[in-house]
Structure formats: C-alpha cells, structure tokens
C-alpha positions in Angstrom: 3.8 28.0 30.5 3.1 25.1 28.9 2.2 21.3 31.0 3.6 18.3 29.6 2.3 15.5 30.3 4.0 12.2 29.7 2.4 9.1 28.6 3.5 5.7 28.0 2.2 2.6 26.8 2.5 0.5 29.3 0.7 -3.1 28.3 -1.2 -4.3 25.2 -4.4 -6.5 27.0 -6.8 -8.9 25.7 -10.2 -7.9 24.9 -12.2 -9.3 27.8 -9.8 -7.0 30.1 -11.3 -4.2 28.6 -13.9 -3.3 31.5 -10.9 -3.6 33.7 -9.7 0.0 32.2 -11.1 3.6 31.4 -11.6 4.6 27.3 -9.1 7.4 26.6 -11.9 9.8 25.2 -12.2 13.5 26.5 -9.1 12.4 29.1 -6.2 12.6 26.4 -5.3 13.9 23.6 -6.3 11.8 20.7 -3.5 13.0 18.3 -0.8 12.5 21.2 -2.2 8.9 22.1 -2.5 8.3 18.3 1.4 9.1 17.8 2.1 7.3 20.6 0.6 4.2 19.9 2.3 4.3 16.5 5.9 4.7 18.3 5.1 1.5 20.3 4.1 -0.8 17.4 7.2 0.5 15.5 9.7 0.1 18.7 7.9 -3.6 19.3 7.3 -4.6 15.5 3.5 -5.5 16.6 1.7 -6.1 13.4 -1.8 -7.2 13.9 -4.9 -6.5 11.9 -7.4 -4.2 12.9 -9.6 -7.2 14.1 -7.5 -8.5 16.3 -6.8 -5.0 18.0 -10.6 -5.5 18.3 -11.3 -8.7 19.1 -7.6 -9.6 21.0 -5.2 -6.9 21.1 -5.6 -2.9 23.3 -2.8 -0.6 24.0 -3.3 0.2 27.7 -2.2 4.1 28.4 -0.4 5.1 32.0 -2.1 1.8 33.0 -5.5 4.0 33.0 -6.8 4.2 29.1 -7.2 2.1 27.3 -7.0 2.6 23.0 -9.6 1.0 21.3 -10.6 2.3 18.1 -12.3 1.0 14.7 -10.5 -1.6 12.5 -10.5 0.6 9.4 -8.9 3.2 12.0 -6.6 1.0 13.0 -5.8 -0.2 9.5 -4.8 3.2 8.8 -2.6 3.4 11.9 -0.7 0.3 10.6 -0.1 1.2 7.1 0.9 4.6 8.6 3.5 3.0 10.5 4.9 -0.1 8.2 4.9 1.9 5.1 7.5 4.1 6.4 9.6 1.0 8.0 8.8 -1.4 5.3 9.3 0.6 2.2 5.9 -0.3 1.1 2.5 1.5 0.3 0.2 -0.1 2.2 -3.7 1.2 2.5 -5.6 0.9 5.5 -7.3 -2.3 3.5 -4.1 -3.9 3.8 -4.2 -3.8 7.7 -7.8 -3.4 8.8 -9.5 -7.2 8.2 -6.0 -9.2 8.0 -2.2 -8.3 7.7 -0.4 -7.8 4.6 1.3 -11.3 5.6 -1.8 -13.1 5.5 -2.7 -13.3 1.7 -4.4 -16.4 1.7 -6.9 -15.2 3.6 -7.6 -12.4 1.5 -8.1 -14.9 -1.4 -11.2 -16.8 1.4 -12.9 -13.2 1.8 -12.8 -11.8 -1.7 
C-alpha cells in the first residue's frame, strides 16, 4: 500500500521570514515539491526572476518548508512553466537574473 501525502503551497514569504520556517530538504520529495511549485506559479501567473525568489519571494510548503533554491534553478523552473503557457522557448537565462519582460535591464547587464 502506498501513503500519499498531500502538500499545498500555502504562502509565498519574504526573504527575512525565512528563519521563521524549516528547508524542505531530506523532509519531502524534491520532485513532488518541484511539480508543485510549478502548478502554483501557473494557477497564480507569478512570474519573478530567480533573484527575487532569492532575495524577495519563497513558496512556503504545508506552512512548514519552505522552497528556496538557486536562481539558475529557479530560472529553469520558470521557463519550464511559461514556455508551455506562453507559447514561447524560454531558457533558464531568460528567468534566472530578470524576467523575460524586463529587457531593458538585460541591455544594463550585458
């Protein structure tokens, strides 16, 4: 028999929260929480760089875990979600230092 356990997003915090909550590591499953996080940015249309889910922005799990992972990691989980939605083949590049929608910064960092 097989135990399901459910798990919900259930806030996105600021950064300085963080301490506030446990990291999800060797608690979850890092391919459920992964899919799950990308179900919550599609169902919300949150589109935010991987800095500011660094600096600003952490999906909080069951009101226990919290997600926090690298910007390039969360590039990839953005252009994973938004490529599919937005017709559009987007790179983790496109996501991880700025957003797609933000192309004259691009121009400032280049």
């Amino acid at each position: 028999m097989k135990v399901v356990i459910i798990i919900e997003i259930t806030k996105i915090i600021k950064q300085n929260e963080y301490n506030n909550y446990t990291g999800f590591e060797d608690k979850l499953d890092f391919n459920e929480c992964w899919e799950l996080v990308k179900n919550h940015i599609k169902a919300n249309n949150i589109r935010i760089s991987g800095i500011e889910h660094q600096e600003k922005y952490l999906p909080v799990i069951d009101d226990k875990y919290v997600f926090l992972i690298t910007q390039r990691a969360w590039g990839e989980l953005m252009a994973e979600v938004w490529s599919v939605v937005d017709n559009v083949e987007y790179k983790y590049s496109d996501w991880a230092w700025w957003t797609p929608f933000e192309d004259d910064k691009k121009s400032e960092v280049l």
